[in-house]
N, C-alpha and C positions, 0 to 999 in steps of 0.2 A: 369790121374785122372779126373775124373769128375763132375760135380756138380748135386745133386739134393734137391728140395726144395717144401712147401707149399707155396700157393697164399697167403698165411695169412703173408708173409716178405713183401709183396708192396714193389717188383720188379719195379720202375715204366722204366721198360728198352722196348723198341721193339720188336719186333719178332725176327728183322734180328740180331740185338744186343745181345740179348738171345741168339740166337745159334751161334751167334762169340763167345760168349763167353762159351759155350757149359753148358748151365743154363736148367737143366728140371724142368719145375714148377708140380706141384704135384696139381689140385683144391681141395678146399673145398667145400662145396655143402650148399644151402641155399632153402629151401623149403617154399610156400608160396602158399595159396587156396588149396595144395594136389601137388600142382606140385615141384618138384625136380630141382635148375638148378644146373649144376657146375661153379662158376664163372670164366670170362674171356675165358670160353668155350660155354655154351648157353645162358647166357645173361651178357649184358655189365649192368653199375651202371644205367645209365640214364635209362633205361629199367626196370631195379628191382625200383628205387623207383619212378616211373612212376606207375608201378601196385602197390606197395607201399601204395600210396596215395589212389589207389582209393579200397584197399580190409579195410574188415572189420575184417582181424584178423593179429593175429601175425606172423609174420616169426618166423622158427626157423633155427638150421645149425647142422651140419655135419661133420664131419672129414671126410678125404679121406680112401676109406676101405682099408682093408688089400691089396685085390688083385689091388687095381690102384698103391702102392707102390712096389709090390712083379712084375708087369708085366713091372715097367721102372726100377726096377733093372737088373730084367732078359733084356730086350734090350742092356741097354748102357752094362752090363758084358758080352754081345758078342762079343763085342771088346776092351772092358777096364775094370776091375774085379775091380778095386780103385774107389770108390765113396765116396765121403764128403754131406752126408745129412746133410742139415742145416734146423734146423727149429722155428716155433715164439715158447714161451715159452711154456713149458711143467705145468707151474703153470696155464695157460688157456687155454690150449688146451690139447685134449688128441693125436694131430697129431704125436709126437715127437715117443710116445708108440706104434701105429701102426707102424709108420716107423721101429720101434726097431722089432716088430713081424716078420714085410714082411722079414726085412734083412735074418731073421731066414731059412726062405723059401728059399732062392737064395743063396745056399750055393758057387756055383761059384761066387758069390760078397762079395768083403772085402768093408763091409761100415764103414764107422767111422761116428759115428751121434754126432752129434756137436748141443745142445741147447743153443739157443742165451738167455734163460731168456728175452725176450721181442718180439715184435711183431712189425706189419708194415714196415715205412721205418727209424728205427734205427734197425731193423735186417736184413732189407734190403742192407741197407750197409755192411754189415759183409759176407751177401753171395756174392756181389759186387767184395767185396775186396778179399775173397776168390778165387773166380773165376779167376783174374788179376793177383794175386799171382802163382796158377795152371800155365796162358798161360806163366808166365815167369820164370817157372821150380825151383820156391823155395820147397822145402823140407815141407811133413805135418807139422813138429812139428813147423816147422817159420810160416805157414798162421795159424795154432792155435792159434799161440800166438800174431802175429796180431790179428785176431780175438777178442781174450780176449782183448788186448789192446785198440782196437775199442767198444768193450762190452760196459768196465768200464768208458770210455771215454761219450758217447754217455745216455742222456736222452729223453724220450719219456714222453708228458704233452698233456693231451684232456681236452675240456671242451663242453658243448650240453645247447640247449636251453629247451631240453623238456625229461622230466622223465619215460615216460610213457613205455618204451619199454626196460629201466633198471629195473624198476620195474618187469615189467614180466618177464624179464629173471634169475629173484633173483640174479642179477647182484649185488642188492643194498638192505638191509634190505626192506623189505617190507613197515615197520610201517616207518621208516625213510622214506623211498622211497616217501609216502603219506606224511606225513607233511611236506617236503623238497617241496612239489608239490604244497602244498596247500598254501605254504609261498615264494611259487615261486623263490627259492634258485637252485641256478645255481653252480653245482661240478666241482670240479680242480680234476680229476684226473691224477695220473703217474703211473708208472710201477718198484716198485723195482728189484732193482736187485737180492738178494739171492736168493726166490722161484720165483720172475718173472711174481708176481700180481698185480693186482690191489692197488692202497694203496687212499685215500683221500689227497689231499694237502691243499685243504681250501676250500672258499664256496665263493657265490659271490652270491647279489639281481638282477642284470641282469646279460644277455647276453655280453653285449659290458665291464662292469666291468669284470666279468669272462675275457675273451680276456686281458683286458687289465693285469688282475691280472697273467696270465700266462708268460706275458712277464716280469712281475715282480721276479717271479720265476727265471727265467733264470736270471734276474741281480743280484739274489743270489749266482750263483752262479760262475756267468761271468762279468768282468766288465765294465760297458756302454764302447763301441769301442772294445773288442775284437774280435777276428778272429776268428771266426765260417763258420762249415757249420751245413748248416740249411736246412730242408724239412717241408712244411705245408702240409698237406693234408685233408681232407672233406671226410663224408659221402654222404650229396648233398648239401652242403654250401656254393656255393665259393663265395660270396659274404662275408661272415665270413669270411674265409681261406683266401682272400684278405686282410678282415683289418685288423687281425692277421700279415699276411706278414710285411704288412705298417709298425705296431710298431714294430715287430721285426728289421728291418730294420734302423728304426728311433734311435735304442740305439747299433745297433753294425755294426764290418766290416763284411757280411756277404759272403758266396759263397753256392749259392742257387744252392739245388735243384729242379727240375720240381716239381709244387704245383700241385697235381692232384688228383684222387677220391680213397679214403681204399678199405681193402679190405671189400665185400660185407658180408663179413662175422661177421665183428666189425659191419659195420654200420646197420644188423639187429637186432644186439643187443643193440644199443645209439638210433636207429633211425636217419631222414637224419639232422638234426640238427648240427651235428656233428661236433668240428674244431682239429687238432693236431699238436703237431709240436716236430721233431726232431733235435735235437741240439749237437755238439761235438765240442771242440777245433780242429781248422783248423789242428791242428799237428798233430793231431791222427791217420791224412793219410798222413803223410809225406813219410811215409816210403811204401805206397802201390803202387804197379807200375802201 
């Protein structure tokens, strides 16, 4: 069995690690002045919000078409017909739906499409674990249920300094969007789990309060010194994504993952403002080889 995935899981794994672990990422595509990239294919982040900065309109994105899913089914089912698609939520994206189409196409391929309900790297983890599970020959129905166990386990919390690009995306009420702007209020959002959207958690007058109000979140629902692991990651923030790290660090035992940049696909939609972070009791991969 095999694994295949969107770039929208923030994989933050290597090339050579990817294909140790026989991981196909599937890009999303973020278009920007009329141009088209696929992320992690023709442009890396520092690149997109480099032009970012200096264009005077908005990005928008893309799902992966039919045929970029239907052409690495058909490859990997010329030698292995069992593929586990895993993908970010089907509540925000419509990737999950094409994936389900292409399958249709490659009748020589048994896919099992597996929705994580969320995005980045708390479903990153799940295809992770997934993967590790395959190389040590457990049984679909056991890395599923990992999976799920990891799902339910795992929360995913963003917060941005600037409005202006949730605003356009109708990401965010509009009218809200603008008075939020204009009172310079700073959003906690998370990612539920049943539909696997957006939800508000609270609000904060700066930047650095937001940050720190995130970390507060988590002590809701973790108690200062538990065992977690943890990933932060940034649209182009790290200097945020840093001091996020810092407090999270400061209230728990943590086992870090690599803080590094989302997918380009989230952060045309928050802009590079951006900070996040995923969190799960250190248990919840106990059991992952």
């Amino acid at each position: 069995m095999k694994i295949v995935t969107d770039s929208g899981t923030d994989l933050c794994l290597s090339p050579e690690r990817l294909a140790e672990l026989d991981i196909s990422v599937v890009p999303l595509s973020v278009t920007l002045e009329g141009i088209t990239y696929r992320e992690g294919v023709d442009i890396t982040p520092d690149e997109f919000y480099r032009l970012l900065e200096k264009s005077q309109r908005f990005p928008s994105t893309s799902q992966p078409s039919v045929g970029s899913f239907t052409e690495v089914y058909k490859r990997i089912a010329a030698t292995d017909p069992d593929i586990m698609s895993i993908h970010m939520s089907s509540g925000l994206s419509g990737t999950f739906s094409v994936a389900q189409t292409a399958a249709k196409l490659v009748p020589e391929a048994n896919v099992t499409h597996i929705d994580t309900k969320t995005l980045s790297a708390a479903a990153g983890w799940q295809v992770e674990a997934a993967a590790r599970a395959i190389k040590a020959g457990w049984l679909k129905e056991q890395i599923l249920s990992l999976m799920e166990s990891i799902g339910n386990a795992s929360e995913s919390m963003y917060t941005l300094n600037e409005l202006k690009y949730l605003i356009h995306g109708g990401r965010i009420s509009h009218l809200k969007g603008i008075m939020a702007s204009l009172l310079n209020i700073k959003p906690l959002i998370g990612v539920e789990k049943k539909g696997g959207t957006y939800v508000q958690l609270g609000l904060a007058r700066t930047f650095n309060q937001a940050v720190k109000k995130l970390v507060d979140l988590i002590t809701r629902q973790h108690s200062p010194g538990s065992s977690l692991r943890v990933q932060v990651l940034h649209s182009h923030n790290l200097e945020g994504a840093s001091k996020l790290r810092d407090l999270v660090d400061e209230r728990f035992d943590c086992t870090w993952m690599p803080v590094g940049p989302m997918s380009l696909v989230l952060g045309a939609h928050t802009g590079p403002s951006m900070v996040g972070v995923a969190c799960a009791p250190i248990a919840a991969f106990a059991d992952v080889p």
